[in-house]
PyMOL CGO cylinders between C-alpha atoms (Angstrom):
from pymol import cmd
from pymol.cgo import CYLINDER

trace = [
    CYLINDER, 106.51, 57.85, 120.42, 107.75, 60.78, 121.73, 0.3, 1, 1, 1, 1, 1, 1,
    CYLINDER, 107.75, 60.78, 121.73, 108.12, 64.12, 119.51, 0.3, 1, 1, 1, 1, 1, 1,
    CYLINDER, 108.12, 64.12, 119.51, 111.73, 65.15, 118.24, 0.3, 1, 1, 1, 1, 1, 1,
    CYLINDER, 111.73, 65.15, 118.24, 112.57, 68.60, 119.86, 0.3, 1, 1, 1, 1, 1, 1,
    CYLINDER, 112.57, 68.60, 119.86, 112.58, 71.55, 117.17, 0.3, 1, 1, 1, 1, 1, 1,
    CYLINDER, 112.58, 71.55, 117.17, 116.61, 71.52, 117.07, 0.3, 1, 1, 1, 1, 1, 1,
    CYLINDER, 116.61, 71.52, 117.07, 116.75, 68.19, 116.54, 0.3, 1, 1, 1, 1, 1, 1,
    CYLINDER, 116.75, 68.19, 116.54, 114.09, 68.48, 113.43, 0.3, 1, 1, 1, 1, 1, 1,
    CYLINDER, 114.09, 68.48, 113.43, 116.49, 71.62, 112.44, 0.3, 1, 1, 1, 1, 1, 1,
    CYLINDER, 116.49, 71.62, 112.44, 119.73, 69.74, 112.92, 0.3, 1, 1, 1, 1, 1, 1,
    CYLINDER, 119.73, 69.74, 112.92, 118.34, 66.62, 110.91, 0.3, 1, 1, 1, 1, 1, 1,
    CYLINDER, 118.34, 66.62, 110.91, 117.18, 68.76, 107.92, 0.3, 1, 1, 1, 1, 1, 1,
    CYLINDER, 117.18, 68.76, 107.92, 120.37, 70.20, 108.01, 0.3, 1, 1, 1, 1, 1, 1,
    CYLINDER, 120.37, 70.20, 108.01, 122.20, 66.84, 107.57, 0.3, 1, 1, 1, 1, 1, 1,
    CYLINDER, 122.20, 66.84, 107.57, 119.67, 66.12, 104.43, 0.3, 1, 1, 1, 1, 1, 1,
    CYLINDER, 119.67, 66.12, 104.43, 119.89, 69.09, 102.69, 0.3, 1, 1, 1, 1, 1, 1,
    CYLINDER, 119.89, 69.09, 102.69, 121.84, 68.35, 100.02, 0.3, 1, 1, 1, 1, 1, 1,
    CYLINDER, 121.84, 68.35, 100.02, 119.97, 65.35, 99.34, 0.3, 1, 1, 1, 1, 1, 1,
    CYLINDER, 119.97, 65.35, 99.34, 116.73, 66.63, 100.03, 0.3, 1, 1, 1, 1, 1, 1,
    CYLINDER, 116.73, 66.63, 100.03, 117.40, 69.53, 97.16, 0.3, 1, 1, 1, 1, 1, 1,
    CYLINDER, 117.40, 69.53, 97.16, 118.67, 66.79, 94.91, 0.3, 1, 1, 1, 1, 1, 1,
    CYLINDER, 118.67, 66.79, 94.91, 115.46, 64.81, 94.58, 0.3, 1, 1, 1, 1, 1, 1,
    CYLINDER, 115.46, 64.81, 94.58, 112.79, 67.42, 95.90, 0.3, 1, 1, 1, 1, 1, 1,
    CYLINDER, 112.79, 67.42, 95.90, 113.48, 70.81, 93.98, 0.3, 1, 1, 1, 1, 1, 1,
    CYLINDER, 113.48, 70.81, 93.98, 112.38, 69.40, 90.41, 0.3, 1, 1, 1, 1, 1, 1,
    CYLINDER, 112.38, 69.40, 90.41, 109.58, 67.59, 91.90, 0.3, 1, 1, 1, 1, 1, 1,
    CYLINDER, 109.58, 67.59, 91.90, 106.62, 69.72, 90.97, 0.3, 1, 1, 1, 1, 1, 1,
    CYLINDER, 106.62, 69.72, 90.97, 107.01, 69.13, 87.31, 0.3, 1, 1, 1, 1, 1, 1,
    CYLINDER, 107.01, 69.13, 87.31, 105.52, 65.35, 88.03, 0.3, 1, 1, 1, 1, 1, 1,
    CYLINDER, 105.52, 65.35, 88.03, 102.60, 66.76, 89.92, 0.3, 1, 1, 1, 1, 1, 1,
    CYLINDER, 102.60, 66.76, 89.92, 100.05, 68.41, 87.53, 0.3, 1, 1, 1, 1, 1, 1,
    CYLINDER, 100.05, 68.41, 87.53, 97.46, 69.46, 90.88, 0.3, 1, 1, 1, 1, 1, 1,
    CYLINDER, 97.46, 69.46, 90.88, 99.97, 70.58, 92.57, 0.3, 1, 1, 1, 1, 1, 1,
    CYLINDER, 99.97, 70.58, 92.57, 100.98, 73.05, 90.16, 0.3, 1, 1, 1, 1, 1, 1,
    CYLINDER, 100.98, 73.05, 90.16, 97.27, 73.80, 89.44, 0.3, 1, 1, 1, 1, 1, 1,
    CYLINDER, 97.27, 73.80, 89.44, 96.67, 74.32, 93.07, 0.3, 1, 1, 1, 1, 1, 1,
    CYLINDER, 96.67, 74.32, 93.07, 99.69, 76.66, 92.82, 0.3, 1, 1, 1, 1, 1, 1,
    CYLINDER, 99.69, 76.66, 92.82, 98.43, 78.94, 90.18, 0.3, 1, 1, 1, 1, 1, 1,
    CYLINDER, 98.43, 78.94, 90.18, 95.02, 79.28, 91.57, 0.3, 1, 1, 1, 1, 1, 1,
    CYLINDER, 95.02, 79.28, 91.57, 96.96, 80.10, 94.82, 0.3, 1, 1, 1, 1, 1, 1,
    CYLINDER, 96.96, 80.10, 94.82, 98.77, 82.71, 92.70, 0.3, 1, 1, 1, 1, 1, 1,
    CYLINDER, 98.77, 82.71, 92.70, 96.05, 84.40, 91.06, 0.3, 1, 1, 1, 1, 1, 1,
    CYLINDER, 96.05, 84.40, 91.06, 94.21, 85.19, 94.16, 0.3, 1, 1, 1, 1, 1, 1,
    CYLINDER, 94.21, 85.19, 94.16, 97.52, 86.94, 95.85, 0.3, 1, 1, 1, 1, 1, 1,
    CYLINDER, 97.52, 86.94, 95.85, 98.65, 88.85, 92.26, 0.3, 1, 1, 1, 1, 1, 1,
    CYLINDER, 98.65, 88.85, 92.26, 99.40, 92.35, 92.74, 0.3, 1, 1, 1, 1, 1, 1,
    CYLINDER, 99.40, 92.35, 92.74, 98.67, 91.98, 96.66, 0.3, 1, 1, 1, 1, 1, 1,
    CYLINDER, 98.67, 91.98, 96.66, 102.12, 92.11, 97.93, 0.3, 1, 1, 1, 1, 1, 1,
    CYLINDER, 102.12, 92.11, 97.93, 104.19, 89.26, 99.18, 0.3, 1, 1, 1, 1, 1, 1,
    CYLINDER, 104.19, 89.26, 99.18, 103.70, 86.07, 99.56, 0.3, 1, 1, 1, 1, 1, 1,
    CYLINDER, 103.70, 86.07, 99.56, 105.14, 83.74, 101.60, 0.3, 1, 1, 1, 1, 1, 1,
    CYLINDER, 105.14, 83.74, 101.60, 106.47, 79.76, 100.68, 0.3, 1, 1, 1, 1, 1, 1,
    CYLINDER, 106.47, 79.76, 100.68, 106.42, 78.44, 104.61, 0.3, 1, 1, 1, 1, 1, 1,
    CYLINDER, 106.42, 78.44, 104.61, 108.77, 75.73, 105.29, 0.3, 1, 1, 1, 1, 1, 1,
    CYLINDER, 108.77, 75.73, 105.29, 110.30, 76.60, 101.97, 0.3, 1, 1, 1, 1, 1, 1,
    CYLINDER, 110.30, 76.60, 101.97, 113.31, 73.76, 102.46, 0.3, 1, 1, 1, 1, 1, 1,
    CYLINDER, 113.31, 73.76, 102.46, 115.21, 74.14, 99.10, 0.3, 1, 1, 1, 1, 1, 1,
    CYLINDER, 115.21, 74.14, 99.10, 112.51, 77.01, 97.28, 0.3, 1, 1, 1, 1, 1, 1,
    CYLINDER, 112.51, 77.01, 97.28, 110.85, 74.90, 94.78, 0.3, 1, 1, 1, 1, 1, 1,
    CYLINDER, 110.85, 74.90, 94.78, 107.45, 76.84, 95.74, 0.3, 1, 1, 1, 1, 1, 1,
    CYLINDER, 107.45, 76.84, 95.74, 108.91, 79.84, 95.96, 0.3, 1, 1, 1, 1, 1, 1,
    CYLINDER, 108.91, 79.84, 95.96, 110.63, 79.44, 92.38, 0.3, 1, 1, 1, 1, 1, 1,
    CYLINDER, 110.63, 79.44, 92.38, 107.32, 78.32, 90.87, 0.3, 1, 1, 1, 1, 1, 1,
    CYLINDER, 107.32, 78.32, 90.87, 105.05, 81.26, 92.09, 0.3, 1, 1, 1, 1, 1, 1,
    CYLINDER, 105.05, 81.26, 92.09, 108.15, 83.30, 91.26, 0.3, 1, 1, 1, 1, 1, 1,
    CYLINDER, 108.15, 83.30, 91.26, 107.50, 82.41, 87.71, 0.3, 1, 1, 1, 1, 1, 1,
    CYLINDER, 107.50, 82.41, 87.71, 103.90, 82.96, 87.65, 0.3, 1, 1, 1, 1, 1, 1,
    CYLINDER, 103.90, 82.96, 87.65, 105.18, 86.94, 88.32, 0.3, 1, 1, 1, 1, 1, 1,
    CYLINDER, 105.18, 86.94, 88.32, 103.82, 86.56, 92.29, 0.3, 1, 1, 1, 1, 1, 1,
    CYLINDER, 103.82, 86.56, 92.29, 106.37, 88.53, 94.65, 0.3, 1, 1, 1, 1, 1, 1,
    CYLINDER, 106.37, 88.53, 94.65, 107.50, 86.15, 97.11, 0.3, 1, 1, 1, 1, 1, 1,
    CYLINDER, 107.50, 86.15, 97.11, 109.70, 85.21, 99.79, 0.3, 1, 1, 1, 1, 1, 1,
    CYLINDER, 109.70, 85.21, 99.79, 110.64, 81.85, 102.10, 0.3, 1, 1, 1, 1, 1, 1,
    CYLINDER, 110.64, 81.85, 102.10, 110.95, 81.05, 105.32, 0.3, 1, 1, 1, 1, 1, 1,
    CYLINDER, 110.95, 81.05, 105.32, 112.49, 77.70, 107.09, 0.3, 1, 1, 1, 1, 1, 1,
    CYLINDER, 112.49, 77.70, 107.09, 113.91, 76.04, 110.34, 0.3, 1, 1, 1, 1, 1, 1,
    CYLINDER, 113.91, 76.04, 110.34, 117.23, 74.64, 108.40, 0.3, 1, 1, 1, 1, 1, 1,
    CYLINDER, 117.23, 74.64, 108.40, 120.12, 76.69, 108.05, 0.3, 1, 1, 1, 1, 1, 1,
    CYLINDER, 120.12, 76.69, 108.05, 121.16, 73.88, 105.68, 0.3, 1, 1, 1, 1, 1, 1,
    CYLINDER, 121.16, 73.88, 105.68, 118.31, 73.97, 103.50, 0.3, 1, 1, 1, 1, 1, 1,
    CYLINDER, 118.31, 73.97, 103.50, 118.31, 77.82, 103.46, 0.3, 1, 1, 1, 1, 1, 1,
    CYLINDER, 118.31, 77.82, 103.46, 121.70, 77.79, 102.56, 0.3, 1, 1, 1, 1, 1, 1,
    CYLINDER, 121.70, 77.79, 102.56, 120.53, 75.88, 99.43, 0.3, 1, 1, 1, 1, 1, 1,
    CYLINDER, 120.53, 75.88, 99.43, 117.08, 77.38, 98.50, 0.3, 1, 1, 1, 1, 1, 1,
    CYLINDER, 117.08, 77.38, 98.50, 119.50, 80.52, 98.10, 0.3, 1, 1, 1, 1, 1, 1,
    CYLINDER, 119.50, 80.52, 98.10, 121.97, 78.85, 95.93, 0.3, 1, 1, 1, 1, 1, 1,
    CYLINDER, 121.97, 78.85, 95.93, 119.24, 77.65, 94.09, 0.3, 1, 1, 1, 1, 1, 1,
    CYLINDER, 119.24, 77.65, 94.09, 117.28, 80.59, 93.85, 0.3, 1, 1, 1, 1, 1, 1,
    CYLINDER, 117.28, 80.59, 93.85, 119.25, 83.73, 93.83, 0.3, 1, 1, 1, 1, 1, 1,
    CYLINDER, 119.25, 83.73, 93.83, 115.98, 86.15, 92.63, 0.3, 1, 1, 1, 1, 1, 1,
    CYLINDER, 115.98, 86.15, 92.63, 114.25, 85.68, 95.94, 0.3, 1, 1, 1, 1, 1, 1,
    CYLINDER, 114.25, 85.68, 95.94, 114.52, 86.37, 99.52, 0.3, 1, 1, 1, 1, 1, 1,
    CYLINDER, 114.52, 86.37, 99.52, 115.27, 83.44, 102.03, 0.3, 1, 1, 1, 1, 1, 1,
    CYLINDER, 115.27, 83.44, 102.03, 114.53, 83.84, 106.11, 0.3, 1, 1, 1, 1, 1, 1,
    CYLINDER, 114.53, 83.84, 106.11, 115.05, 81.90, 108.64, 0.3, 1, 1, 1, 1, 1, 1,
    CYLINDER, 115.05, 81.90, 108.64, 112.05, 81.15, 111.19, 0.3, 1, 1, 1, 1, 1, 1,
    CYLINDER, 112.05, 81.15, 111.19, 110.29, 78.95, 113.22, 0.3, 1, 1, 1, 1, 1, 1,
    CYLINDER, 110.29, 78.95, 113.22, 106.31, 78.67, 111.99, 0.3, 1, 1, 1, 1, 1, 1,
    CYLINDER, 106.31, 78.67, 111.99, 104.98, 78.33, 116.00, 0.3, 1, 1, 1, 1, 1, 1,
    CYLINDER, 104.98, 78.33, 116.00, 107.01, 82.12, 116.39, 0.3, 1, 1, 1, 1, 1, 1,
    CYLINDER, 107.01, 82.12, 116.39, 107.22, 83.74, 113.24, 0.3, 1, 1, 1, 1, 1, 1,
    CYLINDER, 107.22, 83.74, 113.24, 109.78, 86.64, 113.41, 0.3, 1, 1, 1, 1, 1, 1,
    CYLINDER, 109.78, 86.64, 113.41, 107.68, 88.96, 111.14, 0.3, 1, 1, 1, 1, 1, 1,
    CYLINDER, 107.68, 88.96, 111.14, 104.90, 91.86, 111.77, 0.3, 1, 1, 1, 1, 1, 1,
    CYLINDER, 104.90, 91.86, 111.77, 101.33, 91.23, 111.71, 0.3, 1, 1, 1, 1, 1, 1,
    CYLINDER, 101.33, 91.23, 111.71, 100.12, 91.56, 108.04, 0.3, 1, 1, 1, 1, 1, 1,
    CYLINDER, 100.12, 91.56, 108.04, 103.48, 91.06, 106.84, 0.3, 1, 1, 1, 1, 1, 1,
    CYLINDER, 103.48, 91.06, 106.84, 102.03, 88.81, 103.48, 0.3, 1, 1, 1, 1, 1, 1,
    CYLINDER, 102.03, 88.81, 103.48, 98.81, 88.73, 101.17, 0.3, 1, 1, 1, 1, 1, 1,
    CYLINDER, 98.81, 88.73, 101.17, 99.55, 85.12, 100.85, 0.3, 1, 1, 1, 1, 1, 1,
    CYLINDER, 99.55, 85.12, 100.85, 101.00, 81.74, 102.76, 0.3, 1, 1, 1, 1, 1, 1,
    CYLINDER, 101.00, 81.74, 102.76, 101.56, 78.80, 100.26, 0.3, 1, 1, 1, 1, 1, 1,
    CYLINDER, 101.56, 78.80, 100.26, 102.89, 75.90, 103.20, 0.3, 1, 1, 1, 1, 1, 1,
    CYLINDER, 102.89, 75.90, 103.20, 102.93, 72.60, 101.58, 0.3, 1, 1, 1, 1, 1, 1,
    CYLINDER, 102.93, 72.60, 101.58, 103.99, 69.99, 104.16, 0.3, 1, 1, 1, 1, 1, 1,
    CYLINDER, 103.99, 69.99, 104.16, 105.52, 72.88, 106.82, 0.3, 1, 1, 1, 1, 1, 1,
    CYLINDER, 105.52, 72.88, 106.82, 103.45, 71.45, 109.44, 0.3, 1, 1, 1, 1, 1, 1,
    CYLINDER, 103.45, 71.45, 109.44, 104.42, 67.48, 109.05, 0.3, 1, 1, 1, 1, 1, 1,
    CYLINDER, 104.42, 67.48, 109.05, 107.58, 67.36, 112.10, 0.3, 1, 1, 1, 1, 1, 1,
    CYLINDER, 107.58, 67.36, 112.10, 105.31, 69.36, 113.81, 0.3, 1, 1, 1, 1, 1, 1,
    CYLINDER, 105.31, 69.36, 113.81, 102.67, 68.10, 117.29, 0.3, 1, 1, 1, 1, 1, 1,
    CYLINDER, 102.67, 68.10, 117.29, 98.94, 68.60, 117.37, 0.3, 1, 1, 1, 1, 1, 1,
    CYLINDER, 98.94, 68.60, 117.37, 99.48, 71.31, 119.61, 0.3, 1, 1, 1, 1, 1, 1,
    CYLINDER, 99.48, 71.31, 119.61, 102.29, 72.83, 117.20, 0.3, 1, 1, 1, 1, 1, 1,
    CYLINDER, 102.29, 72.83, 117.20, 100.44, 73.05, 114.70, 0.3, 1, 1, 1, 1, 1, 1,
    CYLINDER, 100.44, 73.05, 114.70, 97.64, 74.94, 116.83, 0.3, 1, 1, 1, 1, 1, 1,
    CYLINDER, 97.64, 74.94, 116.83, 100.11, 77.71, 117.19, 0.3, 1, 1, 1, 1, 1, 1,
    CYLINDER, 100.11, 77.71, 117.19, 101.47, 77.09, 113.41, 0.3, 1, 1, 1, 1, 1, 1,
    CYLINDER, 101.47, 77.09, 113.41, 98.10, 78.33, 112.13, 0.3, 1, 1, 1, 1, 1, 1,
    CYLINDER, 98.10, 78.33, 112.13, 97.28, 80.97, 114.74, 0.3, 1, 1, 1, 1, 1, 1,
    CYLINDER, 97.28, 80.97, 114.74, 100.66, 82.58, 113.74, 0.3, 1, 1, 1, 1, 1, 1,
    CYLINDER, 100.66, 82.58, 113.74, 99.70, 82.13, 109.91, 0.3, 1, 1, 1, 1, 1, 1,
    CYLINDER, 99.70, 82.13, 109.91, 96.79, 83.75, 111.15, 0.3, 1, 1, 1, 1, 1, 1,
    CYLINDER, 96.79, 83.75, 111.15, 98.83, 86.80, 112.41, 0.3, 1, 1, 1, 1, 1, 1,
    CYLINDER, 98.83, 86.80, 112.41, 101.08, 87.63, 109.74, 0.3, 1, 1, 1, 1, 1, 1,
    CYLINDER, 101.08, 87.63, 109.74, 98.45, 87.39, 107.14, 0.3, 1, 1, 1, 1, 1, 1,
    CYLINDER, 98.45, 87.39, 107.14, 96.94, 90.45, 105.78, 0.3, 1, 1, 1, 1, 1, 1,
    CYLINDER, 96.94, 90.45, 105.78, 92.46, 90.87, 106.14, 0.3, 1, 1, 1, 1, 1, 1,
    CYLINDER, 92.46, 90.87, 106.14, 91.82, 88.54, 102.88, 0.3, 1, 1, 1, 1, 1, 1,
    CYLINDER, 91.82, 88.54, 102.88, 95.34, 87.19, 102.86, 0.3, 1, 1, 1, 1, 1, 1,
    CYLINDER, 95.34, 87.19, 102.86, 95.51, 83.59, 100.88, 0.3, 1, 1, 1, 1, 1, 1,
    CYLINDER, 95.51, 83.59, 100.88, 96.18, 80.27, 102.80, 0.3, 1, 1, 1, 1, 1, 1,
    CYLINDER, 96.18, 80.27, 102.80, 96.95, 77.15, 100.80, 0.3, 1, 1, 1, 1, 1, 1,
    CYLINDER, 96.95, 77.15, 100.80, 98.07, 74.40, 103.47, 0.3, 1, 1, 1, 1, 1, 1,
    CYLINDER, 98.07, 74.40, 103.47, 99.02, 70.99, 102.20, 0.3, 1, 1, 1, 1, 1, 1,
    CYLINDER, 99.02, 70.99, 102.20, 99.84, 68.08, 104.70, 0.3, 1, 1, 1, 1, 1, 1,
    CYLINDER, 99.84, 68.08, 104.70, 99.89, 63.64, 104.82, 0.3, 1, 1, 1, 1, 1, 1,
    CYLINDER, 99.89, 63.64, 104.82, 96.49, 62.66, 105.71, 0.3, 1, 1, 1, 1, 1, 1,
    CYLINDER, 96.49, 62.66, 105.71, 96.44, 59.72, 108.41, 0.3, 1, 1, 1, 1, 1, 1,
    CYLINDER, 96.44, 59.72, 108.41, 94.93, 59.32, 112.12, 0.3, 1, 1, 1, 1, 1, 1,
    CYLINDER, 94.93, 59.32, 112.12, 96.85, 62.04, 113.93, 0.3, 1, 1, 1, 1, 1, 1,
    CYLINDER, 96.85, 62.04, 113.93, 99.50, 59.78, 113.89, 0.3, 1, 1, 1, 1, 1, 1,
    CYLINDER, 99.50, 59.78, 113.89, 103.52, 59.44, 114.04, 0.3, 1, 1, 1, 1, 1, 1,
    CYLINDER, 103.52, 59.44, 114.04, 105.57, 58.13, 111.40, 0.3, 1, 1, 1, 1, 1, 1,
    CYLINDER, 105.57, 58.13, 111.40, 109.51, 57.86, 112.59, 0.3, 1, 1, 1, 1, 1, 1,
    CYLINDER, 109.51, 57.86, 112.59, 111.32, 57.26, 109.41, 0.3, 1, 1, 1, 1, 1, 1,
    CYLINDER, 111.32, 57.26, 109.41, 114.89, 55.97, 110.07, 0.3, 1, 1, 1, 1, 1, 1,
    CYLINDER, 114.89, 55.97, 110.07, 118.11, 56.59, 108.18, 0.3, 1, 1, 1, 1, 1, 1,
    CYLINDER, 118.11, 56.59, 108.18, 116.26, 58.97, 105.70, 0.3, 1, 1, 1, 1, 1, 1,
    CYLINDER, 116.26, 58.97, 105.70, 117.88, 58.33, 102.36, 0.3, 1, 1, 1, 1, 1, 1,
    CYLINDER, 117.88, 58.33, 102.36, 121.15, 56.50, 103.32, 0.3, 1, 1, 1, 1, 1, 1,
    CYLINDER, 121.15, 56.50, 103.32, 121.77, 59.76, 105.04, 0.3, 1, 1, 1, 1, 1, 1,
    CYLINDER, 121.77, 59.76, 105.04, 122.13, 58.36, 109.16, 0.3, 1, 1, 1, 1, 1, 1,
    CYLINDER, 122.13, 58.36, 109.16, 119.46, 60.86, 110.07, 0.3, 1, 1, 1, 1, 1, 1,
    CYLINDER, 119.46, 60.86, 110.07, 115.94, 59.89, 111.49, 0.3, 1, 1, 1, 1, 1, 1,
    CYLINDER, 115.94, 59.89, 111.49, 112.71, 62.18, 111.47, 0.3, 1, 1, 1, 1, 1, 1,
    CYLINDER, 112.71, 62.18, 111.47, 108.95, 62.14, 112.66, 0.3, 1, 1, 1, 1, 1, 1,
    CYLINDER, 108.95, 62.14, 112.66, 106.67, 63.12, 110.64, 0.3, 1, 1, 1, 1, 1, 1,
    CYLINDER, 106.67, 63.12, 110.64, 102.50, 63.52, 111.75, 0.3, 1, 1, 1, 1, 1, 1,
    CYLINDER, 102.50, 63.52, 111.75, 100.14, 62.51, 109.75, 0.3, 1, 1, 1, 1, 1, 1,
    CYLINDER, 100.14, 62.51, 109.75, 96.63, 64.57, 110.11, 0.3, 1, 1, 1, 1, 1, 1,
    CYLINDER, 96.63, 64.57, 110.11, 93.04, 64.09, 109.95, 0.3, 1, 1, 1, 1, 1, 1,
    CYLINDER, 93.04, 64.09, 109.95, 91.68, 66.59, 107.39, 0.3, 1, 1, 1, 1, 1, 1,
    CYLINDER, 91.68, 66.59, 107.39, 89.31, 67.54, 110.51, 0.3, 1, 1, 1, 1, 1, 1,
    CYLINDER, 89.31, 67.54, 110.51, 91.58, 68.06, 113.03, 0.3, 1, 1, 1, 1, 1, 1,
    CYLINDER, 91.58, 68.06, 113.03, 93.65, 70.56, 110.71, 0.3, 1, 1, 1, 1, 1, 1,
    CYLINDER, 93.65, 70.56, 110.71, 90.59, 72.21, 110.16, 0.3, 1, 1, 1, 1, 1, 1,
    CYLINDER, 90.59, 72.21, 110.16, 89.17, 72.48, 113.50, 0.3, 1, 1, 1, 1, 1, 1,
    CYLINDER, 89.17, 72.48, 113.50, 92.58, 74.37, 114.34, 0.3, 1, 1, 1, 1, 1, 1,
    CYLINDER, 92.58, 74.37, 114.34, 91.86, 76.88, 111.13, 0.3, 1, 1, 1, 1, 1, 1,
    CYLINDER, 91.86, 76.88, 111.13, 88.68, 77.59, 111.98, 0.3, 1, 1, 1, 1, 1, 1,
    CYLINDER, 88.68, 77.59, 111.98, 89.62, 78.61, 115.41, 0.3, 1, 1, 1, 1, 1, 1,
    CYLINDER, 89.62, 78.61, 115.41, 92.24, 80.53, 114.68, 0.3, 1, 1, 1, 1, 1, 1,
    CYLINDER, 92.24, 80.53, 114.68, 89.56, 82.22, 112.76, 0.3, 1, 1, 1, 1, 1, 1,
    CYLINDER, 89.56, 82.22, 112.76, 90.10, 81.09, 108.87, 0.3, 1, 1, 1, 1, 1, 1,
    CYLINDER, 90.10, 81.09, 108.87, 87.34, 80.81, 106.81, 0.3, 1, 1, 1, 1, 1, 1,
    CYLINDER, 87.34, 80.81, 106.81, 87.64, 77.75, 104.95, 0.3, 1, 1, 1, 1, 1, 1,
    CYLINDER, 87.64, 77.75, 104.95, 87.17, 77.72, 100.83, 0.3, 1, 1, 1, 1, 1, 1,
    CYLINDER, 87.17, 77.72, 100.83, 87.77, 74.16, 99.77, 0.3, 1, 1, 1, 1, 1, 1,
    CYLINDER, 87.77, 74.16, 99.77, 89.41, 70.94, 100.46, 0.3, 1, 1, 1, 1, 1, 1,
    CYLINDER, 89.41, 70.94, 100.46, 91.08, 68.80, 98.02, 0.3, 1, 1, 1, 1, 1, 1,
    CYLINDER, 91.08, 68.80, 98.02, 92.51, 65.17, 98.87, 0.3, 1, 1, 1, 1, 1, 1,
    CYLINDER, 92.51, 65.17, 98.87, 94.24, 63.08, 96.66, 0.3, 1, 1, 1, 1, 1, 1,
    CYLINDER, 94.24, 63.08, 96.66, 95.89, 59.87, 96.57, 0.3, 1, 1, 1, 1, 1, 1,
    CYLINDER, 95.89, 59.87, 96.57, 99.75, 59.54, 96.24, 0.3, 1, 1, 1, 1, 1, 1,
    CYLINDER, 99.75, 59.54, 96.24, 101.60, 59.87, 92.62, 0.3, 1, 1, 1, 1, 1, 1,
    CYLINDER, 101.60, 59.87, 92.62, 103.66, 57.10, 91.58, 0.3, 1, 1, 1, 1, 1, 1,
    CYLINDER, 103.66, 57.10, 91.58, 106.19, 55.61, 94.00, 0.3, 1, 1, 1, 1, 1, 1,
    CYLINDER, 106.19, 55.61, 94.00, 109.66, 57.06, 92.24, 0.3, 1, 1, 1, 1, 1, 1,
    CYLINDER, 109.66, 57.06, 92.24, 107.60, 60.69, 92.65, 0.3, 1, 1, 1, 1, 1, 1,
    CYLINDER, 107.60, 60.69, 92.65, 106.48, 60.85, 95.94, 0.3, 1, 1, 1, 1, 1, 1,
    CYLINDER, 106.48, 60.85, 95.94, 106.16, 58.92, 99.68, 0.3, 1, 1, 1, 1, 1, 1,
    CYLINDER, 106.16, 58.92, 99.68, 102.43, 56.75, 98.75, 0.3, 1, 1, 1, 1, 1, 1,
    CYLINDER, 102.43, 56.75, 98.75, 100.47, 58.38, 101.28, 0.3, 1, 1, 1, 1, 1, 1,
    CYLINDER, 100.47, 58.38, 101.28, 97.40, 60.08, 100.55, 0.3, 1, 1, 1, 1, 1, 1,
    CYLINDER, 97.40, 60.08, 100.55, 97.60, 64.05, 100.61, 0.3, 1, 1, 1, 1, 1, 1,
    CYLINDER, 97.60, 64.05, 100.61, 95.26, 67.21, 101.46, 0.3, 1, 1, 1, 1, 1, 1,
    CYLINDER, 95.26, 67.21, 101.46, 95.13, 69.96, 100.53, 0.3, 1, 1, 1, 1, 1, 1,
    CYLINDER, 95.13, 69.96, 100.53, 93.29, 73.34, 102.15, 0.3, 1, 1, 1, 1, 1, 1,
    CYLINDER, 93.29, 73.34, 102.15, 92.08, 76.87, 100.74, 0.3, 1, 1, 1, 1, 1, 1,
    CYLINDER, 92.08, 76.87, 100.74, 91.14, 79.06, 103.44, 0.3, 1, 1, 1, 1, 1, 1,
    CYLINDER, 91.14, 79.06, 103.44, 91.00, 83.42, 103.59, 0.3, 1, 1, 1, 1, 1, 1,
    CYLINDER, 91.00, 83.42, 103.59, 91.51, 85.46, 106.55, 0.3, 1, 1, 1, 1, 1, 1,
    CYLINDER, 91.51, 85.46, 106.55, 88.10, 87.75, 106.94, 0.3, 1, 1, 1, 1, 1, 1,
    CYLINDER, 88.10, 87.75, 106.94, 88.24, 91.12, 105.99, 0.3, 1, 1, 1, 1, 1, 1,
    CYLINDER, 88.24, 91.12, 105.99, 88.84, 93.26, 109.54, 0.3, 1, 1, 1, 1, 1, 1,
    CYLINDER, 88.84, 93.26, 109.54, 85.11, 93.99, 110.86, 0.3, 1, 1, 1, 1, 1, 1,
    CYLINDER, 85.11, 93.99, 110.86, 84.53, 97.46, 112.45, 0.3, 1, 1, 1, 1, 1, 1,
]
cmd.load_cgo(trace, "trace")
């Protein structure tokens, strides 16, 4: 299977946004450890600075940390979904940017909370994906990366909800995600899988989750 370009991932979340928002944005109040991953994420960036909901589509992230008091901002590929994670969420900051090329400075945020950013993305992709979280992160800056766990494998998914559009989505070995952490130089605090909630919740596929710190700067 060959990998959709990044404009046609952009163009295809565009087409979905609407729907996407309509049966994604309420979606964390059916997932109890995702929302306690979430306020463990939130604790260790409080009072840091900003932190950052990559691949934010509508904001759901970005509203929940918001609510735990954490200052925060998103960033995504879709126009379309921006467009509605700022309807949606008119307290916080919205940006548009692409994850291999982030268009901010080096230790721009104290935190990166990315739940599925990296799923449309190649093995190589993702390689840059991190090394750019990497980047922008501040010396102990907070990385909580969630992805589908599979065999470094594509799933195409046609005509995504009625809505004419097909996507590919990757599903990663927990050690291949973490081989391309560790060289981007993360140090890695836990990892947490977990099999899929009900099907009217969620897509059944089992999930991962990873903790991981960037060192403190070494003289």
């Amino acid at each position: 299977m060959t990998q959709k370009s990044i404009p046609d991932v952009q163009s295809g979340y565009d087409a979905i946004a609407d729907e996407y928002a309509h049966r994604i944005y309420d979606e964390l109040r059916h997932k109890p450890l995702d929302r306690e991953l979430l306020d463990r994420f939130a604790e260790s960036v409080r009072d840091r600075g900003m932190a950052c909901d990559l691949g934010c589509g509508p904001g759901q992230v970005a509203r929940y940390l918001q609510g735990r008091g954490i200052q925060v901002c998103g960033v995504d590929l879709s126009d379309g979904m921006l467009q509605r994670a700022t309807q949606l969420n008119p307290g916080i900051d919205f940006h548009r940017g692409d994850m291999r090329a982030l268009p901010f400075a080096e230790h721009a945020w104290a935190g990166i909370a990315a739940f599925y950013a990296i799923v449309n993305l190649s093995k190589a992709e993702v390689a840059l994906a991190v090394r750019e979280m990497w980047r922008v992160l501040q010396p102990s800056g907070q990385l909580l990366l969630a992805f589908h766990l599979g065999e470094d494998v594509q799933q195409l998914e046609e005509d995504v909800w009625g809505c004419g559009v097909s996507l590919e989505f990757t599903f990663f070995r927990a050690a291949t995600v973490l081989g391309y952490m560790r060289e981007a130089g993360f140090e890695i605090d836990e990892v947490i899988e977990r099999d899929p909630y009900a099907p009217d919740i969620e897509y059944q596929s089992r999930r991962a989750y990873i903790f991981a710190h960037k060192p403190q700067a070494t003289s």
